[in-house]
N, C-alpha and C positions, 0 to 999 in steps of 0.2 A: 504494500500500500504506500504511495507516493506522501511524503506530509504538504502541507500547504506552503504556500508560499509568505515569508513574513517583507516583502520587498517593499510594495507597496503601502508599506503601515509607516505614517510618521510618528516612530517611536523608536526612540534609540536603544533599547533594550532586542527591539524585533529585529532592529536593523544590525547590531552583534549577532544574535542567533543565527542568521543568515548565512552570516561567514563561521563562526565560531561552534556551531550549538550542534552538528550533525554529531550523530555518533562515532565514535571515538577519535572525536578533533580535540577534544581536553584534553586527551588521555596523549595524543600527540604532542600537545603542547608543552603539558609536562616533561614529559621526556625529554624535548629541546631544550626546555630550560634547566633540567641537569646533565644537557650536553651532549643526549644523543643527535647527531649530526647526518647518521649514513641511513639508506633504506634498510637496508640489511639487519641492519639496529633496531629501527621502529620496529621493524617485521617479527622480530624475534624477540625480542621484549612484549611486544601486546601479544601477538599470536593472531593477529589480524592479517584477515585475507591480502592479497597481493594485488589484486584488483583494486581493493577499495581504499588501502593505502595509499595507491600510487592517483587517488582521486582524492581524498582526503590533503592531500601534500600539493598539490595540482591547484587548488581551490585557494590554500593560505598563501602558497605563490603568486596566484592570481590576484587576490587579494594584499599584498605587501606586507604580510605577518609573517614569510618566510621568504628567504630567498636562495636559490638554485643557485653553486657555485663548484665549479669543476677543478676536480683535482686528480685526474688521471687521463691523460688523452687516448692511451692506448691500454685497455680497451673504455668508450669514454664513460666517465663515472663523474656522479655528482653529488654534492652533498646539500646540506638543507640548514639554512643557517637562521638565526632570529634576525630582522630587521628590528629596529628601535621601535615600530611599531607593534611588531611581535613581541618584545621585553619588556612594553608597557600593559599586557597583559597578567604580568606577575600578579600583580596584587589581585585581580579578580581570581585567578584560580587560588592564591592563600586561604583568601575568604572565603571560597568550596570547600577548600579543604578543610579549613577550622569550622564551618557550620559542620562536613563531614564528622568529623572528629567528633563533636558535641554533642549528636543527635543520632549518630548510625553507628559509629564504632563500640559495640557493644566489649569489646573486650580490650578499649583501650587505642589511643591514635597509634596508627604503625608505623609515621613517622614524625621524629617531635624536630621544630624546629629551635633550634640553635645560635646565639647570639654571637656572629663571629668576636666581633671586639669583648666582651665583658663574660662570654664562657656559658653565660645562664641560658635556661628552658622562654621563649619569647612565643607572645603571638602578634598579629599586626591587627591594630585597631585603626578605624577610621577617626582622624582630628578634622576640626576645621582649618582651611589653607589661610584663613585669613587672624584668626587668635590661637590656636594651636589646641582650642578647648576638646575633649573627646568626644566626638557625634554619636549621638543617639535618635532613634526613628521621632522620638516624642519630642527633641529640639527641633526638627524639621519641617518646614514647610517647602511646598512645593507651588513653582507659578509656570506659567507660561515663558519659555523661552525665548529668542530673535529665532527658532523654526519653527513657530507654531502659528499656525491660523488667524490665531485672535492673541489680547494680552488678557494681562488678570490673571490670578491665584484662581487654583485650581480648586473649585469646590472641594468641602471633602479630603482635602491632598495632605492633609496632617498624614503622620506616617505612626501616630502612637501605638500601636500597635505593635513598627515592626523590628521592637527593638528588644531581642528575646533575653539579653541581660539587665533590664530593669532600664 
């Protein structure tokens, strides 16, 4: 079954999925960003078909989240590297993983992250860019952007709700 299309929705959440939300493009993502670079690699790490891989890889290409760069001419081979646009994905997949962690890992996260400078067990919290206070869904309001339709605050667009640590 084909899923739908989110292309045409202006909403930038629908319009990541598009690129980012297919099955096992996280699961790729990850892997790049601890440095798997070769197909071979993806392949044999996920267990994922060779077809869909090599579509899956095709797509973030296409996209500028990854980019194709050759290191064998004979026979020619190429490898998959993160674009700056692809390594500003980090933080949305930490915060999969730590909601992961907190809600599905029934026996504990499998992997803890680690504070290179200071040694300690960390996780990444969302601050505000502008006072450095730590954001929560119930500090939040939501308006209308420079791509939206109309202006005004979004009925309803309090976020109290979605901020499951108080």
């Amino acid at each position: 079954m084909r899923r739908s299309s989110f292309a045409d929705m202006n909403c930038s959440i629908a319009q990541s999925l598009e690129v980012i939300g297919e099955w096992w493009t996280p699961l790729i993502l990850r892997d790049a960003m601890m440095g798997v670079t070769r197909f071979e690699q993806f392949q044999s790490r996920l267990g994922i078909a060779r077809n869909v891989l090599s579509a899956r890889l095709q797509t973030l290409v296409d996209h500028g989240i990854l980019e194709e760069v050759q290191y064998s001419d004979r026979p020619p081979r190429s490898e998959y590297v993160l674009t700056q646009q692809g390594r500003e994905l980090w933080p949305v997949l930490t915060m999969l993983r730590q909601w992961g962690d907190r809600w599905l890992a029934t026996d504990g996260p499998p992997v803890e992250a680690v504070h290179a400078s200071c040694g300690h067990e960390t996780h990444a919290e969302l601050v505000c860019s502008h006072c450095g206070e730590r954001l929560r869904g119930r500090d939040l309001q939501l308006r209308h952007g420079r791509g939206a339709p109309d202006g005004g605050i979004i009925p309803a667009a309090r976020v109290d709700r979605a901020d499951a640590q108080g």
